[in-house]
C-alpha positions as CSV (number, residue, x, y, z in Angstrom):
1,X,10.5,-58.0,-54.0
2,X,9.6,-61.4,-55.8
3,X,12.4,-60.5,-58.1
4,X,15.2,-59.3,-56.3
5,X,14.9,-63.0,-54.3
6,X,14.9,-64.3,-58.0
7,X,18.0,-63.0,-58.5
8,X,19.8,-63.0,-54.8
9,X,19.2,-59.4,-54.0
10,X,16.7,-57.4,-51.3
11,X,14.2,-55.0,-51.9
12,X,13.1,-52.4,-49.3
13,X,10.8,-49.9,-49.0
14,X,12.8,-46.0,-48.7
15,X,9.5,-44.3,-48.8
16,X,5.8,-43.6,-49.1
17,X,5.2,-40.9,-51.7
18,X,2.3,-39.8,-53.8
19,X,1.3,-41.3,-56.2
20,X,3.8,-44.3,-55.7
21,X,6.4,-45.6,-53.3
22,X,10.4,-45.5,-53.8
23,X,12.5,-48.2,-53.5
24,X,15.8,-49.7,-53.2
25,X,16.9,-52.9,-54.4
26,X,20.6,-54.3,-53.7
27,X,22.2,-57.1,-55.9
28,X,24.9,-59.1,-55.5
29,X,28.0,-57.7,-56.0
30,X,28.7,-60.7,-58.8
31,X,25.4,-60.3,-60.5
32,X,25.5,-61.2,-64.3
33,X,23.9,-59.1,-66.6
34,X,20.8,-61.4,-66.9
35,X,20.4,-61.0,-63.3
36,X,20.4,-57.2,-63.9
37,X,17.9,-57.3,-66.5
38,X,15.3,-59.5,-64.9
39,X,15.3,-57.4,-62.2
40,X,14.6,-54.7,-64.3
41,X,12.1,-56.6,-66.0
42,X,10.1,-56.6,-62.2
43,X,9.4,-53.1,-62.7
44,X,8.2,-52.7,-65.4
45,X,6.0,-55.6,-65.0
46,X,4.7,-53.4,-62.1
47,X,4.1,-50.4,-63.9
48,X,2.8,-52.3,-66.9
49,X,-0.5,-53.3,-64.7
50,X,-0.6,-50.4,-62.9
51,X,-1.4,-48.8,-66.2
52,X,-3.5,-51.5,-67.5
53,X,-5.8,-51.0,-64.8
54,X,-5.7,-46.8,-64.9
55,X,-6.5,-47.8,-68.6
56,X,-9.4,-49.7,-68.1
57,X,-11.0,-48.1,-65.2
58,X,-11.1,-44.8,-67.7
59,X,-12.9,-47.2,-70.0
60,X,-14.9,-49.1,-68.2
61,X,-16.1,-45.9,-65.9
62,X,-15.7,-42.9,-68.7
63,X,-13.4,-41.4,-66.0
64,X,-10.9,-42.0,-63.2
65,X,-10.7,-41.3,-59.4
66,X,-9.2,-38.8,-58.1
67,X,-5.9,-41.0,-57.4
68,X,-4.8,-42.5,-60.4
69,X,-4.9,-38.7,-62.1
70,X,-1.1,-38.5,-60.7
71,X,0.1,-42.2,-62.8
């Protein structure tokens, strides 16, 4: 969300699935290609700590819960 208002656009939520949600992000319709990219940037940002923290919970713990298996 942070970065679609970065670069003009809205994020929205499309739906709640397992083990992650899907969404939908609009841009302008004169976005530059720098806008582009640092909106893709955002996600995979996201996913980057999302798997940090899978990463070190299997370290920390020697093992995972039952919901990050599906990451």
């Amino acid at each position: 969300m942070l970065r679609a208002n970065q670069v003009g656009g809205d994020f929205y939520f499309v739906k709640f699935v397992f083990p992650g949600i899907i969404g939908d992000m609009d841009l302008p319709e004169d976005a530059t290609i720098e806008k582009h990219s640092l909106a893709l940037i955002g996600g995979l940002e996201a996913n980057y700590l999302t798997l940090r923290d899978v990463n070190f919970d299997f370290y920390m713990y020697e093992g995972l819960y039952n919901d990050e298996y599906g990451i």
